[in-house]
C-alpha positions as CSV (number, residue, x, y, z in Angstrom):
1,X,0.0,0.0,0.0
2,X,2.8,2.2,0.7
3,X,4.5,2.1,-2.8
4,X,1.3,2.6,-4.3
5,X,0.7,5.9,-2.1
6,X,4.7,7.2,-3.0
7,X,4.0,6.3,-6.9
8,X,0.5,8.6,-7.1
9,X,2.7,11.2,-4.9
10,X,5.6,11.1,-7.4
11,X,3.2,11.1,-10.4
12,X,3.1,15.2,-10.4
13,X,6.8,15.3,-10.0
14,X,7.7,13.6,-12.7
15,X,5.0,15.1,-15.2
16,X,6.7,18.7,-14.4
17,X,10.3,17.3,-14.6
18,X,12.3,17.9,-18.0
19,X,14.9,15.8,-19.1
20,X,17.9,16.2,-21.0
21,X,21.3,14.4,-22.5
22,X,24.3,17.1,-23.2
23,X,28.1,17.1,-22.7
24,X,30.9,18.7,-20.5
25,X,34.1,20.0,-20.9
26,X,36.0,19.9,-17.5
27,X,39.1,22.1,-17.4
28,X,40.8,20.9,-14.3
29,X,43.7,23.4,-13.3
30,X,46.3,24.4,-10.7
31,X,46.8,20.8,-9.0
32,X,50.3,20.4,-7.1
33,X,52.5,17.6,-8.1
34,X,55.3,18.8,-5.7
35,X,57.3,19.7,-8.5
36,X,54.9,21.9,-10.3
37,X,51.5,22.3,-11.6
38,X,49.7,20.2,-14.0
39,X,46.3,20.9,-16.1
40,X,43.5,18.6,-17.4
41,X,40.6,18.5,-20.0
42,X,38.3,16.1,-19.8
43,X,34.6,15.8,-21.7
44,X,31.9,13.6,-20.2
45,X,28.3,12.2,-21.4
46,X,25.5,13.5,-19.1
47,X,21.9,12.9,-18.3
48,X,19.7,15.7,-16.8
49,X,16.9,15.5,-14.9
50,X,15.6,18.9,-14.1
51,X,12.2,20.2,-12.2
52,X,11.3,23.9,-12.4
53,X,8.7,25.5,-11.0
54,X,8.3,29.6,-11.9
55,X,12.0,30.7,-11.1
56,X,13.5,27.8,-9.3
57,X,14.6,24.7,-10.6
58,X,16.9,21.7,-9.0
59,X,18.9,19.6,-11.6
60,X,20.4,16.2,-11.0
61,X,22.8,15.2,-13.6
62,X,24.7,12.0,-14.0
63,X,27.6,11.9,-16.2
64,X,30.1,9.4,-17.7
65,X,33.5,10.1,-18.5
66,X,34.4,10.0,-22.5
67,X,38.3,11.3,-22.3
68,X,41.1,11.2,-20.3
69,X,44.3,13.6,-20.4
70,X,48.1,13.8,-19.6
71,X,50.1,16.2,-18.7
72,X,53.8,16.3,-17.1
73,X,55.4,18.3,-14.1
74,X,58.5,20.5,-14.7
75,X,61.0,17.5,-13.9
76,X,59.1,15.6,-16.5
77,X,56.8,13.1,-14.6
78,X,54.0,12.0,-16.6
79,X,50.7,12.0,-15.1
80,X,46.9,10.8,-16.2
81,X,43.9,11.8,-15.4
82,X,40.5,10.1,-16.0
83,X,36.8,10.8,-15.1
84,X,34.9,7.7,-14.3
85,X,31.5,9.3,-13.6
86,X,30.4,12.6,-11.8
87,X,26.9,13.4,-9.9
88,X,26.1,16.9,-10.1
89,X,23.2,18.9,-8.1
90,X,21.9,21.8,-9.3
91,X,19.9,24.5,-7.7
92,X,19.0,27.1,-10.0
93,X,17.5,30.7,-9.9
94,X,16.4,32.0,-13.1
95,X,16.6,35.7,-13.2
96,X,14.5,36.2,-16.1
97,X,13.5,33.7,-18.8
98,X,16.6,33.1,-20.6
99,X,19.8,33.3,-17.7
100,X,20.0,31.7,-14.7
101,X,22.6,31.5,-11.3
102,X,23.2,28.1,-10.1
103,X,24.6,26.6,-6.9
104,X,26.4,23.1,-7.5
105,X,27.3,20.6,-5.2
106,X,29.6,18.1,-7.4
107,X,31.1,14.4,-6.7
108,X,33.6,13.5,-9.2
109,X,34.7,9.9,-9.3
110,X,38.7,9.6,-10.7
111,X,41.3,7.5,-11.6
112,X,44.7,8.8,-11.9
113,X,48.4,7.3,-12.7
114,X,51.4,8.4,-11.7
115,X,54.3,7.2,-14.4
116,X,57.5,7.5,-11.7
117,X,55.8,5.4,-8.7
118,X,53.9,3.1,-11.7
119,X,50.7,3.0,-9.6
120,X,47.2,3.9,-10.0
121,X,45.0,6.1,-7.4
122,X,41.7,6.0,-7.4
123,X,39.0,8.4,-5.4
124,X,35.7,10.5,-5.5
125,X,35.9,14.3,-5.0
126,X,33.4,16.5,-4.3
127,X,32.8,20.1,-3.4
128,X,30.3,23.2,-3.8
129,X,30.4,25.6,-6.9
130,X,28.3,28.2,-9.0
131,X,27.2,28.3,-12.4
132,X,25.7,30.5,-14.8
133,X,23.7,29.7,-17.7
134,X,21.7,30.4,-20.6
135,X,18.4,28.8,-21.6
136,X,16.6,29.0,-24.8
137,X,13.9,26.6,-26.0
138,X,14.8,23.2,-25.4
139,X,19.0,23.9,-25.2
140,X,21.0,25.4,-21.7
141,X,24.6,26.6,-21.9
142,X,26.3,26.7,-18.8
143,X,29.6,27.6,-17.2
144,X,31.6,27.8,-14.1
145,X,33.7,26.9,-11.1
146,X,32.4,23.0,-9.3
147,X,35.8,22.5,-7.8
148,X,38.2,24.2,-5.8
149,X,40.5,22.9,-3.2
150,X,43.3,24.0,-3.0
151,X,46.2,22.6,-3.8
152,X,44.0,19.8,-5.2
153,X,43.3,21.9,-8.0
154,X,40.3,23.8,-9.9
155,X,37.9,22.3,-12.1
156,X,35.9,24.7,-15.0
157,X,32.5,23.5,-16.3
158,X,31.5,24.3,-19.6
159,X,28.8,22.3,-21.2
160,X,25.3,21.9,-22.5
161,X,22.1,20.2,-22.3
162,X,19.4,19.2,-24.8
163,X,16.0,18.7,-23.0
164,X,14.1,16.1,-24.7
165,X,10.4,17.4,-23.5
């Protein structure tokens, strides 16, 4: 009786919700080897699930990592870098039709090897950022910081998303 009950509740939610597929281009900066920095780009696939109402909105979007990048550090250590899969929450606040501000709470999920210790690291990462965006029709282009940590690095969003209905 009680999944019945949830399933009529989540009927309305889901009749409002909009969903998407777009890509990602994750520019991942400033991160400390100990003997300099390096820099990343990445791209991943995403799904977007998004529910608006007037001039909120939350977005959750799932994405899969298509790329992974190298780089070396100023004694010539290679190092690479690859996205596995990322969760993204989105609250948004449109400020008129077309552009929105967005606050993002991010978990990336990573793989990276180090070439001089020949070993493989794996972790998630997550952290808060803001985004802004454009939306017109049925396509949103959006932009900005979901990563900072320090000596961790940075990581720049660009992307965009096709909604479907």
């Amino acid at each position: 009786m009680n999944k019945i009950f949830f399933l009529i509740l989540s009927v309305p939610t889901f009749a409002m919700a909009s969903w998407g597929v777009g890509g990602s281009m994750h520019s991942l900066s400033d991160v400390d080897s100990g003997y300099g920095d390096l820099e990343f780009s990445i791209t991943s696939l995403n799904g977007v699930y998004e529910n608006r109402s007037d001039n909120l909105a939350l977005q959750v979007k799932v994405g899969m990592g298509l790329s992974d990048d190298s780089d070396k550090d100023d004694d010539g250590d290679s190092y690479d870098f690859e996205l596995n899969h990322m969760l993204q929450l989105k609250g948004m606040y449109f400020m008129n039709d077309n552009i929105y501000a967005a606050l993002t709470y991010t978990n990336y999920d990573i793989d990276t090897y180090v070439e001089y210790a020949d070993e493989t690291d794996g972790g998630s990462e997550n952290d808060l950022g803001f985004m802004l965006g454009y939306r017109k029709d049925n396509l949103d282009l959006y932009f900005g910081p979901t990563y900072d940590e320090g000596s961790e690095g940075k990581i720049m969003e660009f992307g965009f998303t096709y909604f479907i209905n």
